[in-house]
C-alpha positions in Angstrom: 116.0 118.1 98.0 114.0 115.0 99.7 114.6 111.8 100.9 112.1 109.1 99.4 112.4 105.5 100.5 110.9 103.2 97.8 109.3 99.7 98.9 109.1 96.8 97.1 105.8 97.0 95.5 106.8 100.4 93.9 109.9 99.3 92.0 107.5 95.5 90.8 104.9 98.2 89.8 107.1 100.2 87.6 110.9 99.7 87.3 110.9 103.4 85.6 110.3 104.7 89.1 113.7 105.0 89.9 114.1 107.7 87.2 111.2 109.5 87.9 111.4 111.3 90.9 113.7 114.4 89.6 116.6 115.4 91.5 115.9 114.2 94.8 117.7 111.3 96.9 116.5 107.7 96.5 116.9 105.3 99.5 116.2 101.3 98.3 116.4 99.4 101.7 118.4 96.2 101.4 115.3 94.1 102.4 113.3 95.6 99.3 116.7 93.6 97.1 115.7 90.9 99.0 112.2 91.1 97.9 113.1 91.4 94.3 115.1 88.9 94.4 112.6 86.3 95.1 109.9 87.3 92.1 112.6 87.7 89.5 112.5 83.9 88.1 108.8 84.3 87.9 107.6 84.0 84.3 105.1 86.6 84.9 104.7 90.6 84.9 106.5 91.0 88.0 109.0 88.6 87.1 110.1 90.6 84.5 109.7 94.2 86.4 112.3 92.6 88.9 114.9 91.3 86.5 114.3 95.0 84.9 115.1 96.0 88.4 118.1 94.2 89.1 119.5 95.2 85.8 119.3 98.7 86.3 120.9 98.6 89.9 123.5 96.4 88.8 124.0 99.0 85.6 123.8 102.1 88.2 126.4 99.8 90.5 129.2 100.6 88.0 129.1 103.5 88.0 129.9 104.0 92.2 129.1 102.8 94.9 125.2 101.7 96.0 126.2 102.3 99.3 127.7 105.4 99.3 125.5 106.7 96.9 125.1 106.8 92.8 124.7 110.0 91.0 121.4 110.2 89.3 120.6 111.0 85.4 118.9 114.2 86.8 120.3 115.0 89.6 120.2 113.5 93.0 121.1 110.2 94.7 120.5 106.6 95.1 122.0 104.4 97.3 121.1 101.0 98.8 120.4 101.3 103.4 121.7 98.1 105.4 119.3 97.3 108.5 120.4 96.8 111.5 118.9 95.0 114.7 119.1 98.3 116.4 116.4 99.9 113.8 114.1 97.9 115.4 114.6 99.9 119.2 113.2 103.0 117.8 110.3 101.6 116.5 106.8 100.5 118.7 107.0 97.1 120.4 104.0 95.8 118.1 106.1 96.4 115.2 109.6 95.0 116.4 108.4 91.6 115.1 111.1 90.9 112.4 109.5 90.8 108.9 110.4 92.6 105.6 107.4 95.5 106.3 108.3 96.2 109.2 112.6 96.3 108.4 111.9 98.7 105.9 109.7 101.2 107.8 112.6 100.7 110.5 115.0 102.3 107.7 113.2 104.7 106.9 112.2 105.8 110.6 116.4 106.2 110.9 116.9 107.9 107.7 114.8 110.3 109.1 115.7 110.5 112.3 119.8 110.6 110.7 118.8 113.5 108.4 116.0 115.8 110.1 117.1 118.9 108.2 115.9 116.9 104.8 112.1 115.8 104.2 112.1 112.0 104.2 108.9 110.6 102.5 108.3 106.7 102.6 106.9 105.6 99.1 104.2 102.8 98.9 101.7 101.2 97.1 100.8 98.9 100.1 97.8 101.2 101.9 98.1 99.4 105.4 102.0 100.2 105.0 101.1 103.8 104.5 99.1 103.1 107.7 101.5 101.8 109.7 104.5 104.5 108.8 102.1 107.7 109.5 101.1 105.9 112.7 104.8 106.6 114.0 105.4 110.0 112.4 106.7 108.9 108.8 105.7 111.0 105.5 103.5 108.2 103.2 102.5 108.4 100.0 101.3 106.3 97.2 103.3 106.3 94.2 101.4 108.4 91.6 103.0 109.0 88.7 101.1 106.9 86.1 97.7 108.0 88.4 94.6 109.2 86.7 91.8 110.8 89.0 88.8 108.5 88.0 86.0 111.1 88.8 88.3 113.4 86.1 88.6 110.8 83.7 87.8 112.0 80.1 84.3 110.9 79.1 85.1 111.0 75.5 81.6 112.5 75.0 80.1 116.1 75.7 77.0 118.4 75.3 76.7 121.9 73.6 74.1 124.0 73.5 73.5 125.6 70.1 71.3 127.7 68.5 68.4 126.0 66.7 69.2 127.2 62.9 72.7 125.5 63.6 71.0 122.3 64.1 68.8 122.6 61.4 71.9 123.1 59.2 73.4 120.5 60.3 71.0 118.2 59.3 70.9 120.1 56.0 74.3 119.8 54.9 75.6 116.7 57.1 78.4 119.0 59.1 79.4 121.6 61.3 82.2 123.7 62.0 83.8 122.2 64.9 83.6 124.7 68.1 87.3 125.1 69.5 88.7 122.8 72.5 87.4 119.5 70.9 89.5 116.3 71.2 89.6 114.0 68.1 86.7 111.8 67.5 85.0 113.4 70.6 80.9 112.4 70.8 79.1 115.8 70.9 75.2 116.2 71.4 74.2 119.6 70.0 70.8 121.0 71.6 68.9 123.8 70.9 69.3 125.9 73.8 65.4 126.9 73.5 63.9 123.2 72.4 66.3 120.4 74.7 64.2 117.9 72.5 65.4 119.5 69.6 69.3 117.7 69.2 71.5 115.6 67.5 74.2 113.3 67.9 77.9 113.8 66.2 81.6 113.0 66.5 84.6 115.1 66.1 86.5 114.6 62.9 89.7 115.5 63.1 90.4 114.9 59.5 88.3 117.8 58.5 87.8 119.8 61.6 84.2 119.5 61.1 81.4 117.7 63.5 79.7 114.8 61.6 76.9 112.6 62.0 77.2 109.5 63.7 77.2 106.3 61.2 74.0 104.7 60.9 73.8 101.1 61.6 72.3 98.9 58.7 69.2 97.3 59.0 70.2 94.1 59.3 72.7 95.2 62.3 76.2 94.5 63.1 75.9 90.6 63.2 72.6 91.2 64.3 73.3 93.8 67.0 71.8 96.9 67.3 72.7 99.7 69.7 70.3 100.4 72.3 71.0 104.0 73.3 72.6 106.6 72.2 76.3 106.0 74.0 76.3 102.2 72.5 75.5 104.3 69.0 79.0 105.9 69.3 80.7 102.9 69.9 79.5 101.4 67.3 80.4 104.3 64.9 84.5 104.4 65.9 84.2 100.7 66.7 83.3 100.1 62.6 85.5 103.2 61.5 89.1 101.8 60.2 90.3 104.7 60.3 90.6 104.8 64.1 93.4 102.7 65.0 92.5 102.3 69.0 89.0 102.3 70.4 89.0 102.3 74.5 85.2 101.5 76.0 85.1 101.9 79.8 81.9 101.1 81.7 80.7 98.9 84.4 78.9 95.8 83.9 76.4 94.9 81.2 76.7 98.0 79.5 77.5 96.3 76.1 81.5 96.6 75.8 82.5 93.7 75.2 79.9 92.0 73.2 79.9 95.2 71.1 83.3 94.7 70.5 83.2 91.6 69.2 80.1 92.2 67.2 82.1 94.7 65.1 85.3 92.3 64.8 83.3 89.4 63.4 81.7 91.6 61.1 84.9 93.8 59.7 86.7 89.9 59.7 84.1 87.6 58.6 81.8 89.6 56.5 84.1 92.7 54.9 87.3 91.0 55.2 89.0 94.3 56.3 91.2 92.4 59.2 92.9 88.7 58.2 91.5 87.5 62.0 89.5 88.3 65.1 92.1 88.1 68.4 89.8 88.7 71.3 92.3 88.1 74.4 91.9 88.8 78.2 94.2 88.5 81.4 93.5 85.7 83.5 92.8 87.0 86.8 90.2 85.0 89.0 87.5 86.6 91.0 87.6 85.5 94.4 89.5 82.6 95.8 91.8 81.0 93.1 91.3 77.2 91.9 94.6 76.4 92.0 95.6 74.7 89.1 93.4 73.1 86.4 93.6 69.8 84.9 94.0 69.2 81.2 95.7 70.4 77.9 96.5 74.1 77.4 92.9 74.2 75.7 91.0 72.5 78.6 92.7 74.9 80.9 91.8 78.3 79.6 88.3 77.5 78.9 87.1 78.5 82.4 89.0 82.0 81.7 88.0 82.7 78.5 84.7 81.5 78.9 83.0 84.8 79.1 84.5 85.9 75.5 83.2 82.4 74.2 79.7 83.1 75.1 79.4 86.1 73.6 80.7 84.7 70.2 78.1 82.1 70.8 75.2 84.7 71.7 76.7 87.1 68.1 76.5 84.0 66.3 73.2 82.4 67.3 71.8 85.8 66.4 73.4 85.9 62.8 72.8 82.4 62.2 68.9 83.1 62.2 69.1 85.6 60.1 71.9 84.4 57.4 70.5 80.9 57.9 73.8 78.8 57.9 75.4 77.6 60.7 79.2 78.8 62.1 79.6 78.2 65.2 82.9 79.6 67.0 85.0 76.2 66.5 84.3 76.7 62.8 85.9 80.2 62.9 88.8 79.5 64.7 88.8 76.4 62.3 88.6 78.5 59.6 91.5 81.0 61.2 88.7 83.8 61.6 89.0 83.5 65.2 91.0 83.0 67.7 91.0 83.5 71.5 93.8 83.4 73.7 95.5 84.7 77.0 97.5 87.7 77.0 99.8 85.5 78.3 101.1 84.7 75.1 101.2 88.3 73.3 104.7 89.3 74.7 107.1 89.7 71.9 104.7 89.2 69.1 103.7 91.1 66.2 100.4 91.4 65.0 99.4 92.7 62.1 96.2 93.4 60.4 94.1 91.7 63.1 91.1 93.2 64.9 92.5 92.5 68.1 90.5 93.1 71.1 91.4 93.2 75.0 88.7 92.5 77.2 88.8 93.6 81.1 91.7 95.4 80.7 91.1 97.6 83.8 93.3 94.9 85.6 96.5 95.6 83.9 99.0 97.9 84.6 100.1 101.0 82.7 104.0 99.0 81.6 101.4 95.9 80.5 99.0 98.4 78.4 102.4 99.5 76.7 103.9 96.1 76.4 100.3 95.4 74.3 99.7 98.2 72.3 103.5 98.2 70.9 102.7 94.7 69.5 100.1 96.4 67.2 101.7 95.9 63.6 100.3 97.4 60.3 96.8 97.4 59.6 95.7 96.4 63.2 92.8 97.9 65.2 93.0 97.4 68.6 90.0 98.0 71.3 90.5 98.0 75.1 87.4 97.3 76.8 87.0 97.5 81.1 85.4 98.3 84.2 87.7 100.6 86.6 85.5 100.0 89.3 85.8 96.0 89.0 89.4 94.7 89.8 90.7 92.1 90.0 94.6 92.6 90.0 95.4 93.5 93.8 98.8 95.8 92.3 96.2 98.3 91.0 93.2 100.5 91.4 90.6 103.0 89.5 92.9 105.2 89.3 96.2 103.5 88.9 94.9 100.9 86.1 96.4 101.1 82.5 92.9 100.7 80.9 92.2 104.7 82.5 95.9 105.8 81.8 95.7 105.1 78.3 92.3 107.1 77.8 94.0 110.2 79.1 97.2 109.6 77.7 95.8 109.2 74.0 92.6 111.3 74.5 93.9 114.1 71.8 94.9 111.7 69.2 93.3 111.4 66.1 94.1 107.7 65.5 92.4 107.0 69.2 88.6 107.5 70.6 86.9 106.9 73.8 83.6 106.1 74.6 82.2 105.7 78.5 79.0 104.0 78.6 76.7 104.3 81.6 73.1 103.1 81.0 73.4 99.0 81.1 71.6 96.8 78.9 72.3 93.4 80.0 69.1 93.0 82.1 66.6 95.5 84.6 68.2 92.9 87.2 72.2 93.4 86.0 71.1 97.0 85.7 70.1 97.4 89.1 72.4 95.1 90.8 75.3 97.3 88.8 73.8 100.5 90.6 72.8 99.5 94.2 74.9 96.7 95.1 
């Protein structure tokens, strides 16, 4: 049995945590309460992860004592530690300057110190706290439990070396046996083992067990968008398959997500009228130093943050428009209820049904928000998550801790689901380069 000793950050990350650590003892310092306290009449995501907080100590409060210590669902112990002014003796004078940091790694510096028979380990998502507590001889650690190495994260395409007759059948009958160990709607390249430039390019369908072609674009595009190599080709095909319920496309910049995306909204919405409306959203998350609050109407104030979704609506439909020859520009849409673009802001508690709904940089959201999102998803609705783990934003997660990457793994062997990472940019040579040097 361990000792962990959770700080704030971990319990406004995920208010779960407190269950998830098996039978060992949990330690909340009274100065992480504190903490909570103050966040939990924000009208935000960690707003609501404290009030989730305080409801669950004040439900685990009735059943004992927080002070002496509340018996666990599996096993173990959690209790609330008081801080006293002597905590602060033990501890180096540099950190004896009274702030919440450094009260809580005073706790658990005594927790240890009061129980050296038991590991204590000090939980953080704060990396210069982690710092800071192994500098004086504390166990640190991140809290990983929603983690997903990034170097490990599923591709959601593969290559296989076959012999040539098996590609020549497969371009005879327009299928393959699947080989075993596939995951559902998995990209495959087959190549002949003897001729590399002899290959071809299929997906995974689960439906049949079978390895099939990749859908062909038709000539006139998908709103006038054409993939431009082979990995934009297989987003294409699962972003225009109905079929597929959730579509996840993770690459870094200029590599097509997004405009892709919405290429193949407009054209199931506006063209096939699979989906009643295209819902492109995004979290609002500025990069660099805020602007502090924006004058206006709620329109005038999310156009700087949704600006990036409207111009690649404008780009899709200055394309189509030359080749359709009639105008609709992306005020008609949303006139016309095609459209619309919005904050995420405003997703909690909805339903949404039948809607091509698409969520743009959601690398900067956390695994609870991801949830909160794709449980709105009513009948008929396709959703596609599109990021960058390597560009955020939010400062309460990382590469590895985002819920854009925990999703991919966590849905990577369902049929409903597919995943695409797309390497090779397209947006310029200069984008291109700037994306791999800089």
């Amino acid at each position: 049995m361990k000792n962990f000793i959770l700080d704030t950050n971990v319990l406004l990350h995920d208010p779960q945590s407190l269950f998830k650590f098996q039978d060992n003892n949990i330690i909340i310092p009274i100065t992480v309460i504190e903490e909570v306290d103050r966040f939990k009449k924000d009208m935000n995501e960690t707003g609501r992860n404290a009030r989730m907080v305080s409801r669950i100590l004040d439900a685990m409060r009735e059943k004992g004592s927080l002070a002496g210590g509340v018996t666990m669902p599996g096993g173990g112990s959690l209790r609330v530690e008081m801080f006293t002014e002597k905590y602060f003796k033990n501890l180096p004078v540099d950190l004896r300057v009274d702030n919440g940091d450094n009260r809580i790694i005073a706790v658990a510096q005594d927790v240890r110190d009061r129980f050296p028979d038991t590991v204590t380990i000090f939980v953080t998502k704060d990396s210069n706290l982690r710092i800071k507590a192994d500098a004086i001889g504390l166990i640190a650690e991140d809290y990983e439990s929603d983690k997903v190495d990034i170097q490990d994260l599923y591709s959601g395409t593969r290559s296989i070396d076959v012999l040539p007759e098996a590609i020549d059948r497969f371009y005879g009958q327009g299928w393959l046996e699947a080989p075993a160990g596939l995951s559902p709607n998995e990209f495959i390249t087959i190549v002949d083992s003897s001729n590399p430039s002899h290959s071809a390019i299929c997906r995974n369908d689960p439906a049949n067990s079978r390895i099939v072609p990749v859908r062909k674009v038709p000539k006139e595009g998908i709103w006038s968008l054409f993939p431009r190599n082979r990995e934009q080709s297989f987003a294409l095909d699962v972003l225009m398959d109905d079929t597929i319920k959730l579509v996840t496309l993770v690459g870094k910049a200029g590599t097509g997500k997004t405009l892709m995306a919405i290429a193949a909204g407009l054209h199931k919405t506006a063209e096939e009228n699979i989906y009643n409306r295209l819902l492109v959203s995004r979290p609002v998350f500025p990069m660099g130093k805020d602007l502090g609050f924006l004058p206006g109407d709620i329109e005038e104030k999310l156009t700087p943050w949704m600006q990036p979704i409207f111009d690649n609506v404008e780009l899709l439909i200055s394309g189509h428009e030359s080749e359709k020859r009639h105008s609709k520009g992306y005020k008609e849409l949303m006139a016309m209820g095609l459209l619309d673009i919005e904050p995420l802001t405003y997703i909690r508690g909805r339903s949404i049904p039948n809607q091509y709904l698409i969520v743009d940089e959601a690398q900067n959201l956390t695994p609870h928000e991801i949830k909160t999102i794709v449980t709105r998803v009513g009948e008929g609705t396709k959703i596609v998550l599109t990021g960058d783990p390597y560009q955020i934003d939010n400062p309460y997660v990382d590469s590895s801790s985002n819920g854009l990457t925990y999703l991919v793994e966590k849905f990577k062997g369902e049929r409903i689901a597919a995943h695409v990472t797309l390497t090779k940019g397209e947006r310029s040579e200069l984008a291109e380069l700037a994306a791999n040097l800089l």
